[in-house]
VOBA-1610 file (N, C-alpha, C; in pm, whole numbers, padded with zeros to 5 digits, always signed):
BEGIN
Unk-05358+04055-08458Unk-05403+03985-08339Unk-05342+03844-08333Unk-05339+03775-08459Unk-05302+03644-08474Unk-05183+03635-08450Unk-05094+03740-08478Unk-04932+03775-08464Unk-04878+03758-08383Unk-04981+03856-08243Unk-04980+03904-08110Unk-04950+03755-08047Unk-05073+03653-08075Unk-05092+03522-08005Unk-05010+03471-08012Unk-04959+03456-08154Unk-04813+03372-08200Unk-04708+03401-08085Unk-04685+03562-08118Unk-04538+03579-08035Unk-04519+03544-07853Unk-04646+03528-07827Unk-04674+03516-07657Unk-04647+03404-07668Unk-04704+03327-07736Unk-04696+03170-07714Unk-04538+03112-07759Unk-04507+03163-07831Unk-04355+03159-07841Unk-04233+03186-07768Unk-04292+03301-07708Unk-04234+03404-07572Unk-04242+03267-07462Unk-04369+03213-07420Unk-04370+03157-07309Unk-04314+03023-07325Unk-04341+02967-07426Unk-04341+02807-07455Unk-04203+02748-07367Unk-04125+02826-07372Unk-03993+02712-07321Unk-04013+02722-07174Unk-04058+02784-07092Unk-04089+02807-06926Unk-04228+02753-06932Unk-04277+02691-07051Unk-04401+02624-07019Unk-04394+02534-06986Unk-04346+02439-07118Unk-04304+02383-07154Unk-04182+02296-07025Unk-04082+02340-06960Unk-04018+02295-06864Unk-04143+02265-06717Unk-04239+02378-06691Unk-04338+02381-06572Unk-04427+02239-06669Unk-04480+02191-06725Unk-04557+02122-06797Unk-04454+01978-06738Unk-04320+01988-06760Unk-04253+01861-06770Unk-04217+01854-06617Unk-04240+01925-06502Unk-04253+01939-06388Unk-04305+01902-06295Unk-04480+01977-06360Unk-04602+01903-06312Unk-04624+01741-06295Unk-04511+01703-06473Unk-04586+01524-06493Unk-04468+01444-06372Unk-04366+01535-06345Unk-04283+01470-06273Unk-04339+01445-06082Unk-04373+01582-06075Unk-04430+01580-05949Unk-04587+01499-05893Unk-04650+01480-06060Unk-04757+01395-06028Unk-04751+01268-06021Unk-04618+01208-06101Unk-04571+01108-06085Unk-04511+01036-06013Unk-04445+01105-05928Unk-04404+01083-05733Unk-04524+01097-05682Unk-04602+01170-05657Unk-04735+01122-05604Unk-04806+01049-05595Unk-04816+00988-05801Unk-04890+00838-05772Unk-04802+00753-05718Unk-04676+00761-05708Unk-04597+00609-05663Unk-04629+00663-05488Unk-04635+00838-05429Unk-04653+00831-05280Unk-04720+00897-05264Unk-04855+00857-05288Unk-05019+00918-05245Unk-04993+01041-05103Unk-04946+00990-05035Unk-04927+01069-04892Unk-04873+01251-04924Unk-04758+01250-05038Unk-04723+01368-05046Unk-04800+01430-05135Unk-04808+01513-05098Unk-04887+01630-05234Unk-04800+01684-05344Unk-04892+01656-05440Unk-04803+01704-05568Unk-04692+01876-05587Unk-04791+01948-05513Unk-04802+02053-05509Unk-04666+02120-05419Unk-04640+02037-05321Unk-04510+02016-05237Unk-04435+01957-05274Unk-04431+01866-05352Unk-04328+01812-05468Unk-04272+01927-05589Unk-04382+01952-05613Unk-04325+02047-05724Unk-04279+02201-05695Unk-04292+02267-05610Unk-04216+02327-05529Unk-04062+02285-05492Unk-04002+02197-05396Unk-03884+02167-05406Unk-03838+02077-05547Unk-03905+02031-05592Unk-03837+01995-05780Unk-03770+02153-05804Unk-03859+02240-05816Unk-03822+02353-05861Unk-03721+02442-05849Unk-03763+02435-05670Unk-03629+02480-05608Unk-03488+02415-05597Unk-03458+02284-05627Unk-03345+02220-05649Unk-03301+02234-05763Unk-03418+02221-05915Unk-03386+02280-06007Unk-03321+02423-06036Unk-03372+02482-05974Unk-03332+02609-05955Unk-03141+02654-05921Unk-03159+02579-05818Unk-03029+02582-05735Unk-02886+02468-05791Unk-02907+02391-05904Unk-02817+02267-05954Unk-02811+02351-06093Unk-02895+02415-06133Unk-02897+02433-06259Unk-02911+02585-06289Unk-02846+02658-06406Unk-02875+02786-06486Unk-02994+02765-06567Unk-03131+02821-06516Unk-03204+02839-06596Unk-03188+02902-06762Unk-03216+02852-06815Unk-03192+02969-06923Unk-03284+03085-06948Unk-03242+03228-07004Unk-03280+03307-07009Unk-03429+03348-07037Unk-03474+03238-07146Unk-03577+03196-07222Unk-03683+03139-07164Unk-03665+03068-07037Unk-03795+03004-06957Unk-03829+03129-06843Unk-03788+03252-06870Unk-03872+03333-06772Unk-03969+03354-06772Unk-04052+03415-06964Unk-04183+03460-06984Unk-04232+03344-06925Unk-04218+03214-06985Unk-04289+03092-06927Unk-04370+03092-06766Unk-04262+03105-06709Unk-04250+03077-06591Unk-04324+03175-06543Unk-04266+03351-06540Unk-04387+03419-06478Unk-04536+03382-06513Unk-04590+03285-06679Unk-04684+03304-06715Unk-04762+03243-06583Unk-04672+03092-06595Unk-04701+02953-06468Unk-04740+03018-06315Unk-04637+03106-06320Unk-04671+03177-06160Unk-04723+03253-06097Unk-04817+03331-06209Unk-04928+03452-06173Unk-05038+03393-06239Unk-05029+03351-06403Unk-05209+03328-06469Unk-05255+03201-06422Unk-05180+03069-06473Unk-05229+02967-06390Unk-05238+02932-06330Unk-05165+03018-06158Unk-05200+02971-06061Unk-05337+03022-06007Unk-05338+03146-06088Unk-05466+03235-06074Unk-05577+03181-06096Unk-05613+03086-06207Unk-05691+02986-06259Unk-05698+02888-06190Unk-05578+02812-06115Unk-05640+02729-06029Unk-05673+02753-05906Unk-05647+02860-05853Unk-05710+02935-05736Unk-05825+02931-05765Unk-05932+03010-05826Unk-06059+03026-05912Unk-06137+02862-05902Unk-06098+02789-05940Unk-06109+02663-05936Unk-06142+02561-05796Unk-06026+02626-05748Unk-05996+02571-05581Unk-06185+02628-05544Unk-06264+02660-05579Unk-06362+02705-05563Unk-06459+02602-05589Unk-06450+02528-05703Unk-06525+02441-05694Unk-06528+02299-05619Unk-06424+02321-05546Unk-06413+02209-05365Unk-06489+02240-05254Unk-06546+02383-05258Unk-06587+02426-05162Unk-06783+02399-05126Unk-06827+02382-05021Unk-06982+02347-05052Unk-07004+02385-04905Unk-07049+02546-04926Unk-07142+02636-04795Unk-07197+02511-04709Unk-07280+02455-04801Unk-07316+02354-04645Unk-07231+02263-04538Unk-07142+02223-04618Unk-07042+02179-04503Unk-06963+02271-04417Unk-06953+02396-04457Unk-06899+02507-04397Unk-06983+02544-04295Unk-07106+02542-04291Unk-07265+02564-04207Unk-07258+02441-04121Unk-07184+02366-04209Unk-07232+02230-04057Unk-07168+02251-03936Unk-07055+02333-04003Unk-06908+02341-03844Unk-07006+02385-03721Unk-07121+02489-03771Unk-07189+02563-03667Unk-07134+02673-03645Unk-07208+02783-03565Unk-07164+02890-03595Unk-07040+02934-03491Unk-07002+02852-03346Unk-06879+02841-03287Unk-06763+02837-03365Unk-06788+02765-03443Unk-06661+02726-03529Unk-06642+02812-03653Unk-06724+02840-03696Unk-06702+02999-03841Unk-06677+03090-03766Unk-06724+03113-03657Unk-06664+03268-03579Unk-06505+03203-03534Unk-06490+03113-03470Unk-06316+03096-03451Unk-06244+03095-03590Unk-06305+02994-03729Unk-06193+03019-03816Unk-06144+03176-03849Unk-06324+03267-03845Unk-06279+03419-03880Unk-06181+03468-03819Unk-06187+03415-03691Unk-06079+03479-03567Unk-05930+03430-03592Unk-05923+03368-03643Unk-05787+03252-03694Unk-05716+03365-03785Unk-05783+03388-03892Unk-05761+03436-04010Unk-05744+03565-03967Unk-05852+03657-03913Unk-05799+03804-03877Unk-05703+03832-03777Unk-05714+03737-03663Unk-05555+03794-03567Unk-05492+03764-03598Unk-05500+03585-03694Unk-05337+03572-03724Unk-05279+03648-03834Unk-05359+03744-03935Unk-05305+03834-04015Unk-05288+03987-03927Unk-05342+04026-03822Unk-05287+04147-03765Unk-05190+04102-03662Unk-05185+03969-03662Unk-05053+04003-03538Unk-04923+03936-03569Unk-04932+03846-03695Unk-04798+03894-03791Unk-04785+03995-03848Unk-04873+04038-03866Unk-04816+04241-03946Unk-04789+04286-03802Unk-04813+04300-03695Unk-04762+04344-03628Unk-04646+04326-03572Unk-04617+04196-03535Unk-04441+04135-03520Unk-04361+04161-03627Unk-04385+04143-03727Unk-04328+04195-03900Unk-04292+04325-03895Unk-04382+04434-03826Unk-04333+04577-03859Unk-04248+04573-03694Unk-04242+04512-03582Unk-04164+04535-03496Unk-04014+04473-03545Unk-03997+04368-03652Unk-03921+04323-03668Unk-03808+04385-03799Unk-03913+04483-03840Unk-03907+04585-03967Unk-03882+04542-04084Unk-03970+04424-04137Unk-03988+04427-04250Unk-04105+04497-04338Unk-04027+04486-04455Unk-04180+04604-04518Unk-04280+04543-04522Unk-04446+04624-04538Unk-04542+04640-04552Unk-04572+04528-04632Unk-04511+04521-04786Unk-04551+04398-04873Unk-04509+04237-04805Unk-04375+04291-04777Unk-04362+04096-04698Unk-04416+04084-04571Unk-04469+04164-04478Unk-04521+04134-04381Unk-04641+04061-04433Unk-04765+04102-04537Unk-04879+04098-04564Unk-04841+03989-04618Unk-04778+03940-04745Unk-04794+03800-04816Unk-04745+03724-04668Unk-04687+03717-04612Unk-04663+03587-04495Unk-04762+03607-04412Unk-04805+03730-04390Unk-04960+03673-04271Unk-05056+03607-04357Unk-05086+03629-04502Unk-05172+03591-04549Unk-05159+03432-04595Unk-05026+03424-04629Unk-04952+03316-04648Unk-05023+03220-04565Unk-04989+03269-04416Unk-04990+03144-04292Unk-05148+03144-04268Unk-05201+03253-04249Unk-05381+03270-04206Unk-05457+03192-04263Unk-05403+03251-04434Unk-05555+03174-04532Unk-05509+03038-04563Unk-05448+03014-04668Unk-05430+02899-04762Unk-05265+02910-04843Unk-05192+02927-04742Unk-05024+02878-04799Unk-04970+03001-04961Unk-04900+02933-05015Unk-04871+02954-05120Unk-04976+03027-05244Unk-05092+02971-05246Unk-05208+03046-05285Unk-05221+03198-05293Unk-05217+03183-05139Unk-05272+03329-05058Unk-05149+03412-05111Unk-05074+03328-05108Unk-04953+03449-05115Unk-04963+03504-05266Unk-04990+03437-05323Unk-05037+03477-05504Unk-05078+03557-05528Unk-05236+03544-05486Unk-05311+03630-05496Unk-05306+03759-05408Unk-05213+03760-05298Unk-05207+03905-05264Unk-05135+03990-05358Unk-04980+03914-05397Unk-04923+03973-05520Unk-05021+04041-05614Unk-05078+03980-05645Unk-05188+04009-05782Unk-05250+04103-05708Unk-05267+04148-05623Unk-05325+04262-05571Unk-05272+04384-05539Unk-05148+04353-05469Unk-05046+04461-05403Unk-04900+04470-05485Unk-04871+04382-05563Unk-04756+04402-05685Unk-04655+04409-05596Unk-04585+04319-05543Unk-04471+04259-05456Unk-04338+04244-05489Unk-04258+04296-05412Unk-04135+04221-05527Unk-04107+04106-05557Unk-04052+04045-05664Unk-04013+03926-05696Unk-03977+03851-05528Unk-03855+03891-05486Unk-03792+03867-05378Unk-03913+03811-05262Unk-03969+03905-05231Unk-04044+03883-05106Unk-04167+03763-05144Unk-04240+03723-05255Unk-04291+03668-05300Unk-04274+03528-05280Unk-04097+03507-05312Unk-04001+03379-05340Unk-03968+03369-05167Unk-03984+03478-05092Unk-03931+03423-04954Unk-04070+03386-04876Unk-04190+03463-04928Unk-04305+03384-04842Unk-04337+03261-04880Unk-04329+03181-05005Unk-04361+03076-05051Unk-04271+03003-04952Unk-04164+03044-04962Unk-04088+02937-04918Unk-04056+02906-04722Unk-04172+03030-04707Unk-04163+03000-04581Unk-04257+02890-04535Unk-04358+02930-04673Unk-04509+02863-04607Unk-04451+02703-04601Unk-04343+02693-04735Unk-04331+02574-04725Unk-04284+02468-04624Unk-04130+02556-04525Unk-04109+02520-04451Unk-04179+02509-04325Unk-04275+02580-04288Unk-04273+02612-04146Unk-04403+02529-04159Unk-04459+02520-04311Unk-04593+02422-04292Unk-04568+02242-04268Unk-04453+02258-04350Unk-04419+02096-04345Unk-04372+02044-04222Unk-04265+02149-04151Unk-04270+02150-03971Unk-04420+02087-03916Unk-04538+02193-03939Unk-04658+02070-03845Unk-04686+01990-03912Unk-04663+01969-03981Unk-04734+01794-04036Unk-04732+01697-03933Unk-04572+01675-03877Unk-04543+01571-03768Unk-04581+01654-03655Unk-04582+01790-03646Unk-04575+01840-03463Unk-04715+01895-03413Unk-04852+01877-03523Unk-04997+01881-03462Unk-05021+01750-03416Unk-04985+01628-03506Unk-05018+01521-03458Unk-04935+01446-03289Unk-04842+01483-03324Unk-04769+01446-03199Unk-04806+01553-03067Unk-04827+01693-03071Unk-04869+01761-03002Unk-05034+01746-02952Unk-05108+01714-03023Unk-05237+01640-03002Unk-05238+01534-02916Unk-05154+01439-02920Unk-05192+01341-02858Unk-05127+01411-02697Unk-05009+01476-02716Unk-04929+01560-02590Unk-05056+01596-02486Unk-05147+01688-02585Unk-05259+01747-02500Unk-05356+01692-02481Unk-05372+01577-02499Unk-05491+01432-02489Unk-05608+01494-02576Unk-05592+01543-02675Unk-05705+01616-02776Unk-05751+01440-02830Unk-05902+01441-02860Unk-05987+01376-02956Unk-05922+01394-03060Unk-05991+01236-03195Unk-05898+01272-03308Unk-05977+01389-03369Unk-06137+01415-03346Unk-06206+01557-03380Unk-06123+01658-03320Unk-06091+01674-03258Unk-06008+01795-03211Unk-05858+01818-03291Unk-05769+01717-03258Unk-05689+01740-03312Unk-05720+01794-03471Unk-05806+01711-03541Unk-05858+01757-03675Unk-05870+01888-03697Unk-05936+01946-03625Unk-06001+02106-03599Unk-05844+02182-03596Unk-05799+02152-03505Unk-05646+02214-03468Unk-05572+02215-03615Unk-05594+02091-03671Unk-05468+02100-03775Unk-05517+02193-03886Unk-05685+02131-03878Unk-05727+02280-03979Unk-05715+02419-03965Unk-05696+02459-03883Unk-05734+02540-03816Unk-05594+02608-03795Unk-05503+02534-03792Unk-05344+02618-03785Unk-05266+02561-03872Unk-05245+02502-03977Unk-05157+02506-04059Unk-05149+02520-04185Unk-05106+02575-04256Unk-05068+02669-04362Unk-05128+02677-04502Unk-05138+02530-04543Unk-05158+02491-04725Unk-05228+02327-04700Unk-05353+02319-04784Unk-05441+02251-04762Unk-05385+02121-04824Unk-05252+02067-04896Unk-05224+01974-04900Unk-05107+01943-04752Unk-05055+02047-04677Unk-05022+01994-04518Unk-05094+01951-04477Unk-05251+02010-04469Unk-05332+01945-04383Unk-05389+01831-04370Unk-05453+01798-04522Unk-05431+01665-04567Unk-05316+01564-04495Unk-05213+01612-04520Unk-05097+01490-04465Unk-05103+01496-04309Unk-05139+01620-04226Unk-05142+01580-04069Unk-05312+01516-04033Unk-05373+01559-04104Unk-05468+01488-04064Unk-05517+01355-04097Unk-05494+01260-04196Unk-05466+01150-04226Unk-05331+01115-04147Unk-05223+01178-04092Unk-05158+01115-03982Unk-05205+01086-03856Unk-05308+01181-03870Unk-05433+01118-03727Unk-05522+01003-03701Unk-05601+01095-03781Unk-05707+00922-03823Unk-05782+00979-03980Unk-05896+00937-04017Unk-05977+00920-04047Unk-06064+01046-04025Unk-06137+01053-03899Unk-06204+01130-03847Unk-06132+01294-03868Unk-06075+01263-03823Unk-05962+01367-03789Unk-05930+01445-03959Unk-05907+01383-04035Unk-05899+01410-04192Unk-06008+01533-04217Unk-06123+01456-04197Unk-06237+01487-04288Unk-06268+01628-04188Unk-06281+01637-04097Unk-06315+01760-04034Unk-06195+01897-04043Unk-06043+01833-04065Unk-05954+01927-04061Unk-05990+02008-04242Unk-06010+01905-04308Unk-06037+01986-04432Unk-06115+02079-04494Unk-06258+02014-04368Unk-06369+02099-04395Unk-06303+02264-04321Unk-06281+02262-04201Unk-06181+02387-04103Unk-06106+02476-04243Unk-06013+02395-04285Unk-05913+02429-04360Unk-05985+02529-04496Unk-06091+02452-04540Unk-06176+02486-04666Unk-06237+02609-04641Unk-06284+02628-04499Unk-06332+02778-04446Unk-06247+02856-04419Unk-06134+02873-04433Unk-06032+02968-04438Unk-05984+02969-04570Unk-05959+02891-04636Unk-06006+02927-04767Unk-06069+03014-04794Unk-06210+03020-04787Unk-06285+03106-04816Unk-06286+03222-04805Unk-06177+03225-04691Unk-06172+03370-04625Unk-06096+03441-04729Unk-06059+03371-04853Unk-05917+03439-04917Unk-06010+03586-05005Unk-06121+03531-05023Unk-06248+03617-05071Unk-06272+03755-05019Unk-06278+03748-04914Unk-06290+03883-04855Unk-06209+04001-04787Unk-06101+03881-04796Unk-05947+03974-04768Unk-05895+04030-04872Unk-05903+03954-05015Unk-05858+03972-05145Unk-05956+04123-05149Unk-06121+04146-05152Unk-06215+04259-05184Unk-06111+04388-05023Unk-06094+04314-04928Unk-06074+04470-04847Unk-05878+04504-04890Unk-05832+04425-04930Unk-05671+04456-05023Unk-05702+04548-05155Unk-05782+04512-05211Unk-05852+04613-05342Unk-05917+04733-05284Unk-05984+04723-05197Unk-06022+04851-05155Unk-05895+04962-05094Unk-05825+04902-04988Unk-05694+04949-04968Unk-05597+04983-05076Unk-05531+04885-05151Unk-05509+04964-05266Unk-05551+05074-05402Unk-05670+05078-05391Unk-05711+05196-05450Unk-05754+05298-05386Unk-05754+05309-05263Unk-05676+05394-05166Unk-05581+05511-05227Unk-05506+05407-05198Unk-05379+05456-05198Unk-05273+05503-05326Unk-05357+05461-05424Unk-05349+05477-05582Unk-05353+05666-05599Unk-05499+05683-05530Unk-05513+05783-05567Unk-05629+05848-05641Unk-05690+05966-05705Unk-05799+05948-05750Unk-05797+06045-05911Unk-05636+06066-05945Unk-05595+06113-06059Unk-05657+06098-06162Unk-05633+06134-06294Unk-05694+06043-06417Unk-05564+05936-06452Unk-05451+06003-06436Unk-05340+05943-06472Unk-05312+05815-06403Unk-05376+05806-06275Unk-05342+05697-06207Unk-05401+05567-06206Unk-05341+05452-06241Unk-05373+05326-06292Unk-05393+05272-06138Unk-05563+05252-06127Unk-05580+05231-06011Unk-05646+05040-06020Unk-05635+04967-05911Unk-05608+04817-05904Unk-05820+04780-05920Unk-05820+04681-05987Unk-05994+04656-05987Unk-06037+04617-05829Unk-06179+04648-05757Unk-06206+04649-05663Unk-06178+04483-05571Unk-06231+04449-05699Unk-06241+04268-05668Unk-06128+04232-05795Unk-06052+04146-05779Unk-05967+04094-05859Unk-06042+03999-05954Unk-06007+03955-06087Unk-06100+03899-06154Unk-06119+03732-06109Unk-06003+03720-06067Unk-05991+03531-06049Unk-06075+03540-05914Unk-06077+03639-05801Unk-06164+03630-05682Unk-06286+03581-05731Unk-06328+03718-05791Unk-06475+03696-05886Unk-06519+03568-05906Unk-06461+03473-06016Unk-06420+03348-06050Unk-06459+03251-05955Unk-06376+03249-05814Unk-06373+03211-05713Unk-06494+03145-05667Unk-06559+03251-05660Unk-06685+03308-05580Unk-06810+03239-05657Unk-06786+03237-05786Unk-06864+03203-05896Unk-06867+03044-05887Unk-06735+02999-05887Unk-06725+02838-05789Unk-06790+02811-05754Unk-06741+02881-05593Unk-06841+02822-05470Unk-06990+02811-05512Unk-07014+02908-05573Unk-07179+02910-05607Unk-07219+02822-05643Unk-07139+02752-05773Unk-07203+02663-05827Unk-07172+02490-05774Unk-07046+02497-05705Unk-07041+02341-05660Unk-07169+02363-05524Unk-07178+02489-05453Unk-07287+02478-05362Unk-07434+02443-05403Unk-07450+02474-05542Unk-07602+02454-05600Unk-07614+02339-05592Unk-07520+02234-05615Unk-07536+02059-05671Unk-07539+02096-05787Unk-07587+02174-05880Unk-07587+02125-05972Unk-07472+02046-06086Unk-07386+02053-06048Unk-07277+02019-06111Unk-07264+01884-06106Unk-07223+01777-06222Unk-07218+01655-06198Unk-07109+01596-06186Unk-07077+01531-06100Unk-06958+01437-06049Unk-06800+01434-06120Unk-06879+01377-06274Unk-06794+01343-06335Unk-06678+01522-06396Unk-06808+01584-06370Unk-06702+01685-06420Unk-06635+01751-06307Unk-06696+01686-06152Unk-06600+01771-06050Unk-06445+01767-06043Unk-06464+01587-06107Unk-06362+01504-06112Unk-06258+01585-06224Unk-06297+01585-06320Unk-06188+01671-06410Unk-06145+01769-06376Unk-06255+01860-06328Unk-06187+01997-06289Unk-06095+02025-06143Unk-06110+01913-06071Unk-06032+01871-05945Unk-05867+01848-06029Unk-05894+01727-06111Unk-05778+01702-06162Unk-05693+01811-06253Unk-05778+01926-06275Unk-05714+02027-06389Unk-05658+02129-06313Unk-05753+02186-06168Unk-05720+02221-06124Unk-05577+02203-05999Unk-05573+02051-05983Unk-05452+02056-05905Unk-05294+02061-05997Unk-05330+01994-06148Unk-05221+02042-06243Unk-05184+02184-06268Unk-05289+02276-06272Unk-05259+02410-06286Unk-05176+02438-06135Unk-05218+02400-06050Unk-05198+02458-05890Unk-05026+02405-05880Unk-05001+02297-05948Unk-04886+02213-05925Unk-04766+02277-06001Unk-04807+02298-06129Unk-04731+02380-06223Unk-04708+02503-06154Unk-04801+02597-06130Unk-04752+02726-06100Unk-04693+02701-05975Unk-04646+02589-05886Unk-04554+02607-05771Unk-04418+02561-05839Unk-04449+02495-05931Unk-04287+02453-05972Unk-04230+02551-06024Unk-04261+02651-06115Unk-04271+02821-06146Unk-04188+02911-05982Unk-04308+02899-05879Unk-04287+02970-05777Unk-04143+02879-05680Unk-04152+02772-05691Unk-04000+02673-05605Unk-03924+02745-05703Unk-03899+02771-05865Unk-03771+02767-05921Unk-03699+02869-05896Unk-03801+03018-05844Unk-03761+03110-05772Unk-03697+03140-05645Unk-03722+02998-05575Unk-03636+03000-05424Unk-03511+02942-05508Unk-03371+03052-05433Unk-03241+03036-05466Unk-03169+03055-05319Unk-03086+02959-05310Unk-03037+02972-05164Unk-02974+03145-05137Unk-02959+03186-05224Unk-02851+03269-05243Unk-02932+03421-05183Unk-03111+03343-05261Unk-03192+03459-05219Unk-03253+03474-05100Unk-03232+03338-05040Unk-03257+03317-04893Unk-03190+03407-04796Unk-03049+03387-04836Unk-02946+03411-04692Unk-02930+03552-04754Unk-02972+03579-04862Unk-03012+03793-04848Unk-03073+03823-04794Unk-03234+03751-04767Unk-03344+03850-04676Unk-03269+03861-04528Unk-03200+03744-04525Unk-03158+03719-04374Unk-03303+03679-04273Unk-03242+03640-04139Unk-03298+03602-04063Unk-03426+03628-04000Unk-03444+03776-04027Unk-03583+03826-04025Unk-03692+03753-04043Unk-03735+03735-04147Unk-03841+03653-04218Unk-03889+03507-04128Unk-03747+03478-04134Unk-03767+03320-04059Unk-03798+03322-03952Unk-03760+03449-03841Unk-03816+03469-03696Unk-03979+03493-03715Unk-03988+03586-03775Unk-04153+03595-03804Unk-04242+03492-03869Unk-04183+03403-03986Unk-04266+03267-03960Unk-04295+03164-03860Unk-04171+03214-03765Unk-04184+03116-03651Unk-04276+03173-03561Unk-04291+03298-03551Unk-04379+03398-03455Unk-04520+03356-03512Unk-04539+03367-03622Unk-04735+03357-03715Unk-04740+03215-03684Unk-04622+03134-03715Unk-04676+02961-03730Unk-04729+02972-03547Unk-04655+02988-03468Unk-04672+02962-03311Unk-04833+03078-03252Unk-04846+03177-03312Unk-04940+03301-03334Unk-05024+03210-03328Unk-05057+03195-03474Unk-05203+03074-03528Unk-05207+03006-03464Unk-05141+02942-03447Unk-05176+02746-03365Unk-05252+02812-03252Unk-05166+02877-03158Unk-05208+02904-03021Unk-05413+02984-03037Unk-05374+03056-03162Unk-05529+03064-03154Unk-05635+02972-03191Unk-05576+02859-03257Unk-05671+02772-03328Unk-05701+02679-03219Unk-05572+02656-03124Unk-05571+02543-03019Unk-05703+02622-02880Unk-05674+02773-02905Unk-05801+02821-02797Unk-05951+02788-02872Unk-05933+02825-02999Unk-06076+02814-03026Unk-06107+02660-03008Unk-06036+02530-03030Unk-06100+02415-03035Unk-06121+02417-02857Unk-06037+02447-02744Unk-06117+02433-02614Unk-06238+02512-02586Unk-06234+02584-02678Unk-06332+02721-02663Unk-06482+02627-02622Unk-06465+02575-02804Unk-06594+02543-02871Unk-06606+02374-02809Unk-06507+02314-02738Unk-06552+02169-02706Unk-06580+02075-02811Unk-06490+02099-02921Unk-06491+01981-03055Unk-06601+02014-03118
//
């Protein structure tokens, strides 16, 4: 057993070990520019790394470890940000539009996706990609539906682009449509991609505008919960009901995890000081496993999927908004 541990940790150490020296780099542009997220830093670190440099052979175990277990862990984590009652405060106008956010904008990129004919697996990580929570989402569908490498490395990197696109074009489009900075807030939560974008468009708003887009943002989050349980049910589906057949667990274990979060940052009981650590542990884990997932975008692997992909991020990014922008006239801020 002791052997076993040895050789993994040996196996991984040099792709750790590089994601480890990644993380301190990308957290370190952050403290000098609070505004960017680490997490979007370490993503293009990765991917430039990627693209200037020959990885060596040796930082793969690493790296897959960075890009499936610990991001899995800080997903799980991302749980203890979450607190039902602020999700309850939106009212119930506003939990029925985020649901609505999240389910059309995942059936009607699978639907432009299969008119556009990409497969089944990359249609699903990019609706889920854009619906729930960015780069995340796209993780954990992997971990569910077993994706190819390829399609994995092209949804990340869509979320990245097409999310960093609204940063500047909710806020400027907000003011276009004479939206409140509550509104615009709602909007940005409400349509764009990865919860450190939102952060940056909504602090390009105001204040106001911040604090409500995150709470929006945090309830689609949540949604990653119940899409993750009906993907497990679908895939064991489709598994089969053999003895031979290695069929997927109903609920994934880090969901579980998840869930176990929310519970407990919702109790209160948890004290401050340790939200604080596990905030901070958790955005290092979250940061690392994107520098893992950027080192995988290769230009080379870009201009293979071809143009496809990129029409359909532009279809889900424009999809979402337009539904998030009905639900905020819907509901009147």
């Amino acid at each position: 057993m002791q052997t076993r541990i040895a050789h993994t940790l040996s196996a991984i150490s040099p792709g750790l070990g590089l994601c480890v020296a990644g993380t301190a780099v990308a957290l370190g542009i952050n403290h000098l520019l609070p505004t960017v997220s680490p997490l979007l830093i370490a993503i293009v670190l990765g991917a430039v790394l990627a693209n200037v440099a020959r990885l060596p052979e040796s930082t793969r175990p690493g790296m897959r470890f960075s890009a499936k277990t610990l991001l899995r862990i800080g997903i799980a984590l991302l749980g203890l940000q979450l607190m039902l009652s602020d999700i309850l405060a939106l009212g119930w106008g506003l939990i029925i539009v985020v649901v609505t956010i999240v389910v059309l904008g995942i059936i009607g990129t699978m639907f432009a996706g299969k008119l556009l004919g990409l497969s089944w697996t990359q249609r699903l990580l990019i609706a889920c990609g854009f619906s729930i929570c960015g780069a995340a989402a796209v993780a954990a569908v992997d971990g569910v539906v077993d994706a190819e490498e390829e399609e994995v490395i092209t949804a990340v990197a869509l979320v990245v682009v097409f999310g960093t696109l609204m940063i500047p074009a909710v806020p400027l489009l907000s003011q276009a449509f004479g939206l409140s900075d509550t509104d615009a807030g709602l909007w940005a939560g409400g349509s764009i991609h990865e919860v450190a974008q939102v952060v940056a468009a909504g602090g390009a708003i105001s204040g106001a505008a911040l604090s409500v887009a995150v709470v929006v943002k945090l309830a689609r989050v949540l949604m990653l919960a119940p899409i993750m349980v009906i993907l497990g049910i679908h895939q064991r589906s489709r598994a089969g009901s053999g003895t031979d057949v290695k069929r997927p667990p109903l609920v994934p274990l880090f969901v579980l995890v998840f869930l176990v979060c929310v519970g407990l940052r919702s109790s209160g009981m948890l004290p401050g000081d340790l939200l604080t650590v596990t905030q901070t542990v958790q955005t290092a884990l979250l940061t690392a496993a994107m520098f893992a997932l950027g080192a995988g975008v290769r230009i080379a692997t870009i201009k293979k999927v071809g143009a496809r992909p990129f029409i359909l991020g532009t279809l889900s990014t424009v999809w979402i908004a337009c539904i998030a922008l009905t639900g905020v006239f819907l509901t009147g801020g």
